[in-house]
C-alpha positions in Angstrom: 18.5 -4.9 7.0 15.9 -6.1 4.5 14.3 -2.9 2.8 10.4 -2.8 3.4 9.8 -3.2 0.2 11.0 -6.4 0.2 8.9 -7.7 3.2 5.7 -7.2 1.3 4.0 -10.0 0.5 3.0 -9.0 -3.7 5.2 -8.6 -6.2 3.7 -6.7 -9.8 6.1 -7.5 -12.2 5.5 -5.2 -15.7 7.3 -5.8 -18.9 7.2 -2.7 -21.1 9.6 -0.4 -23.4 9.4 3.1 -23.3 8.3 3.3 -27.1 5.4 0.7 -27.2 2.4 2.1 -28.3 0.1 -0.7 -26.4 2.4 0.3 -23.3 1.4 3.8 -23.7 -2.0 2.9 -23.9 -2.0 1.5 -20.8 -0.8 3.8 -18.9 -4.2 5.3 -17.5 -4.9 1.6 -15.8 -1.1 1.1 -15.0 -0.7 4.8 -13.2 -4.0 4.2 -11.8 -2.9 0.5 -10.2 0.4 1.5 -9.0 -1.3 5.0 -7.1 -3.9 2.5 -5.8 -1.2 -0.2 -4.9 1.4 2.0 -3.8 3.3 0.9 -0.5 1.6 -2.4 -0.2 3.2 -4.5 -3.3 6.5 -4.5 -4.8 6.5 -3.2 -8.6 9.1 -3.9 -10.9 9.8 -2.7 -14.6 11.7 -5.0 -16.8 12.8 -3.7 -19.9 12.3 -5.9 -23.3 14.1 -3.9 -25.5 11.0 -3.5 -28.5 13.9 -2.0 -31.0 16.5 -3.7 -30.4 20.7 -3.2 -31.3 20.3 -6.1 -33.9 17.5 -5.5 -35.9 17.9 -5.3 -39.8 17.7 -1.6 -40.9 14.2 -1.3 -43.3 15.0 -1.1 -46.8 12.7 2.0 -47.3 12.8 4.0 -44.0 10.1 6.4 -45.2 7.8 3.4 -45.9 8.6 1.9 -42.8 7.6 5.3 -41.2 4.3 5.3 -43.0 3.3 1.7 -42.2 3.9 1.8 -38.3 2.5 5.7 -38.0 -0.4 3.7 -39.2 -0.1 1.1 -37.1 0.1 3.8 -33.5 -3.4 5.1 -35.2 -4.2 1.9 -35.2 -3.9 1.1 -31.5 -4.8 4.6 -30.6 -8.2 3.9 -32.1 -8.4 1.3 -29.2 -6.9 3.0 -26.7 -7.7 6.9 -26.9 -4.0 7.6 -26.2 -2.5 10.7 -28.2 -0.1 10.3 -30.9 1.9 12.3 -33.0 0.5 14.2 -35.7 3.5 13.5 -37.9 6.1 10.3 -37.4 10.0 11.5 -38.1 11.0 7.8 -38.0 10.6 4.7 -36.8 12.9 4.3 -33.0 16.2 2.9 -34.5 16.8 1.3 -30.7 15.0 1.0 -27.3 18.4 0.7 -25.8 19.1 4.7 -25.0 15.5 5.3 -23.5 15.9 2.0 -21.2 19.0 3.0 -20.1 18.1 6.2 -19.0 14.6 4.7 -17.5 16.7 2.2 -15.7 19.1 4.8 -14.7 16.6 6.9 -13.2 15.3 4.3 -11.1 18.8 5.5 -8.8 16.9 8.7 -8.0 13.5 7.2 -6.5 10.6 6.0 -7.7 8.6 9.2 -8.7 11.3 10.4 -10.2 12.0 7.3 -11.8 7.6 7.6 -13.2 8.2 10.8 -14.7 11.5 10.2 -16.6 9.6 7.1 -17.9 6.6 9.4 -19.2 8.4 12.0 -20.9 10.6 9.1 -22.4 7.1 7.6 -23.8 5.9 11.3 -24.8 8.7 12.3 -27.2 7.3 9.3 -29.5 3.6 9.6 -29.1 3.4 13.2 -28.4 5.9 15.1 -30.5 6.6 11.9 -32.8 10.4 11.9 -32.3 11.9 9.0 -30.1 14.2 9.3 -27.7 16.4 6.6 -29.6 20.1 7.9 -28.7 21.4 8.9 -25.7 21.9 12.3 -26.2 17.8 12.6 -27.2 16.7 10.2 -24.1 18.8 12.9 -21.4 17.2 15.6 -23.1 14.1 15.1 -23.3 13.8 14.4 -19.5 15.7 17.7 -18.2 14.0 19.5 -16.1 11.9 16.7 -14.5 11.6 17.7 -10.7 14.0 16.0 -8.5 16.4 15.2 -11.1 20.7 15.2 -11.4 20.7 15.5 -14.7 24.7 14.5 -14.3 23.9 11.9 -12.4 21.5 10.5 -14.6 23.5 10.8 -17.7 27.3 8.8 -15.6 24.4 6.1 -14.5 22.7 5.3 -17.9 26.2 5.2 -19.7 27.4 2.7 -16.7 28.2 -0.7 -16.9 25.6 -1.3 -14.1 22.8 -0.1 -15.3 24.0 -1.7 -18.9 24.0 -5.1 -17.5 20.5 -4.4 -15.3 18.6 -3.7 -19.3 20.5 -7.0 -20.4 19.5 -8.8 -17.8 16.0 -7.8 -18.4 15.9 -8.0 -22.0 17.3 -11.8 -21.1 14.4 -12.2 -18.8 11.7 -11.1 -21.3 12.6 -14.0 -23.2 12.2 -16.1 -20.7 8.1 -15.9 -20.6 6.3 -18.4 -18.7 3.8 -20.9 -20.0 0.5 -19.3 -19.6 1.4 -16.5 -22.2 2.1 -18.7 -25.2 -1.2 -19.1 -26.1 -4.0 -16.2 -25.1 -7.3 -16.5 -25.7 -9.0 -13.3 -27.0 -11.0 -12.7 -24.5 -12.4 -9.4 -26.2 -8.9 -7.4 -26.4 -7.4 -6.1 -29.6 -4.6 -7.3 -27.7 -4.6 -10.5 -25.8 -1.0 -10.5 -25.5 -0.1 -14.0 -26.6 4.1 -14.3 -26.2 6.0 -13.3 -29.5 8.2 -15.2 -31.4 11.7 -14.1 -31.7 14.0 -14.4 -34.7 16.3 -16.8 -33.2 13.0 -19.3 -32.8 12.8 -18.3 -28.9 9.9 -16.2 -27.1 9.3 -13.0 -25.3 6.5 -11.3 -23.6 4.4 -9.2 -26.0 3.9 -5.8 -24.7 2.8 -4.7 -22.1 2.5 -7.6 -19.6 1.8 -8.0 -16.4 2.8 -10.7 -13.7 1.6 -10.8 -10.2 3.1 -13.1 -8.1 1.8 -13.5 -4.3 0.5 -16.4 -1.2 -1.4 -18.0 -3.7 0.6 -17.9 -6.3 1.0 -16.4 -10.0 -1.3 -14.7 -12.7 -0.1 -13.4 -15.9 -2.4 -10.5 -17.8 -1.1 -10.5 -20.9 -1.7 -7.2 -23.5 -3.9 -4.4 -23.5 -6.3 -5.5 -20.5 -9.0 -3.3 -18.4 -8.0 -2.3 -14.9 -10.8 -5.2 -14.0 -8.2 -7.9 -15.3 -5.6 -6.6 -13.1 -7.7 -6.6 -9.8 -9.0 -10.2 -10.6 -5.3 -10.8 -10.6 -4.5 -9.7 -7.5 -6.9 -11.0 -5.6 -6.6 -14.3 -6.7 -3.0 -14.4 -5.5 -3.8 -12.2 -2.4 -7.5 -12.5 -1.6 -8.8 -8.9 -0.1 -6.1 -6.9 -2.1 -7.6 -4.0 -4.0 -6.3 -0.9 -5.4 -7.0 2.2 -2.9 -9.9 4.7 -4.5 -8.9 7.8 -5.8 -9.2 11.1 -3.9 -7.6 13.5 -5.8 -9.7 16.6 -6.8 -8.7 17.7 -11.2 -6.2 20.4 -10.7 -4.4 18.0 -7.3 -4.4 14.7 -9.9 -2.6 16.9 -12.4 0.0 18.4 -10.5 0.5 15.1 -8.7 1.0 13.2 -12.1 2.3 16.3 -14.4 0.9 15.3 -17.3 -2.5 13.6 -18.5 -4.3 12.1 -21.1 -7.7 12.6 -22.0 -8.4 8.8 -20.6 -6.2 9.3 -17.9 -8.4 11.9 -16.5 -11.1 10.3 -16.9 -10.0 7.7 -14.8 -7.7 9.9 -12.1 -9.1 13.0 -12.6 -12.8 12.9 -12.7 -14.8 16.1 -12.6 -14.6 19.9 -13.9 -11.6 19.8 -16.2 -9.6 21.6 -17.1 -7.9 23.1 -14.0 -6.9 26.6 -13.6 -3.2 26.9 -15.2 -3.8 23.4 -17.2 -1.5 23.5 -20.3 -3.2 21.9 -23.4 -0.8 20.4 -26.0 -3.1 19.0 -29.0 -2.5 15.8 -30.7 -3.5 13.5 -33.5 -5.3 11.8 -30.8 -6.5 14.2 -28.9 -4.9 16.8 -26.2 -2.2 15.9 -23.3 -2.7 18.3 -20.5 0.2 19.4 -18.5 0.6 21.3 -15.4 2.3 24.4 -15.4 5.4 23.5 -14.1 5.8 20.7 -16.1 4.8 22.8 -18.9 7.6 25.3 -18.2 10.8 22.6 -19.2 8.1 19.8 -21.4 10.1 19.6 -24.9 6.5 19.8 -26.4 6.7 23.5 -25.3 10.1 24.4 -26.5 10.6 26.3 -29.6 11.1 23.7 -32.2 14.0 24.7 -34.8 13.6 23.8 -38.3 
């Protein structure tokens, strides 16, 4: 039997990494789209594999460290996401994190969201990323609904290997309309990048929506207007659902929050009763109280 997923008649295909900072800075629009969307479209995460295994190693790691903790300001600038006061490094691969965020995908979708988000929060939040597999399973444990054995066999699989190749095969496959992007306004308009070996892949995030009347790509950092546009041009009428969820119901929903993620999914009197507030370079990430409880922000960091 065909899963009902499968019937429906939109598919949202995003192409992220769990350590790009534009990705992280569009998550208030992404979690906001796929709460608004959820049930009525298929959405898929492909995995491009930002660092990847064959990278050259930087000559002068701490300079490295330096230039692209600039560069997260940078972006965060843009964005109003949080980032780490202090960089340890720059993420030596993307290949632990994707494994595990591919891996969790076995357990459910929601499961699946918050795995992802702590994976993105060890960067931009406590400024270490989760760029080996033993950092990547810890910094998820004690995400709700989680076998933490199960998750670890599954990301150090051969399926779940070949599921991250096969994505980081199809983000270099990106189609036409993304090789040239007009600015449009965006620090990021997302035009394809070129890849050592004289090929392309999708610069990060992007966003394909394929439906009746066919395919848009939204390429970069985009507002959640550029997203809707999208899907009603391939499936006139669609529209994300409003938001109903009072502050302190939004945050135990999504467990954590940005400062522009509540604005946009948790508007009014803020903060909730019990809201945990972990300060950041770029302002404070508010967690719920459960989530606070196993958040490696809130464990005792050892010298």
């Amino acid at each position: 039997m065909t899963p009902p997923e499968e019937r429906l008649p939109v598919e949202v295909v995003e192409y992220t990494d769990p350590l790009c900072p534009w990705a992280w800075g569009s998550e208030p629009v992404f979690r906001r789209l796929r709460a608004g969307l959820a049930g009525r479209v298929r959405w898929r995460r492909v995995y491009c594999l930002l660092f990847d295994h064959d990278d050259d190693p930087a000559p002068d790691p701490a300079a490295e460290t330096a230039w692209y903790a600039r560069y997260v300001a940078e972006i965060g600038a843009h964005t109003g996401a949080p980032r780490a006061a202090r960089l340890s490094r720059v993420a030596a691969s993307s290949w632990p994190a994707s494994l595990v965020a591919r891996a969790a995908e076995r357990q459910g979708a929601e499961v699946a969201d918050r795995v992802l988000r702590r994976l993105r929060e060890t960067v931009f939040v406590l400024g270490e990323p989760a760029d080996t597999p033993g950092l990547a399973l810890a910094a998820v444990r004690g995400v709700p609904g989680l076998d933490p054995a199960r998750l670890g066999a599954d990301a150090a699989g051969d399926a779940v290997r070949e599921e991250v190749r096969a994505d980081r095969a199809e983000a270099r496959r990106p189609v036409p309309e993304v090789r040239s992007v007009p600015a449009a306004g965006s620090p990021h308009p997302g035009a394809a990048k070129e890849t050592d070996d004289g090929g392309y892949r999708y610069a990060l995030p992007t966003v394909l929506v394929h439906g009746p009347r066919g395919r848009r790509a939204v390429p970069g950092w985009r507002p959640l207007t550029a997203y809707t546009a999208a899907l009603d041009a391939v499936c006139p009428g669609l529209r994300p659902a409003p938001e109903t969820l009072s502050p302190a119901e939004a945050l135990e929903r999504r467990r954590s929050l940005t400062e522009p993620e509540r604005a946009l999914l948790a508007p009014g009197a803020w903060p909730p009763a019990g809201a945990v507030r972990v300060d950041t370079a770029g302002g404070p990430l508010w967690l719920h109280p459960e989530e606070a409880a196993t958040h490696p922000a809130t464990r005792p960091r050892h010298p």
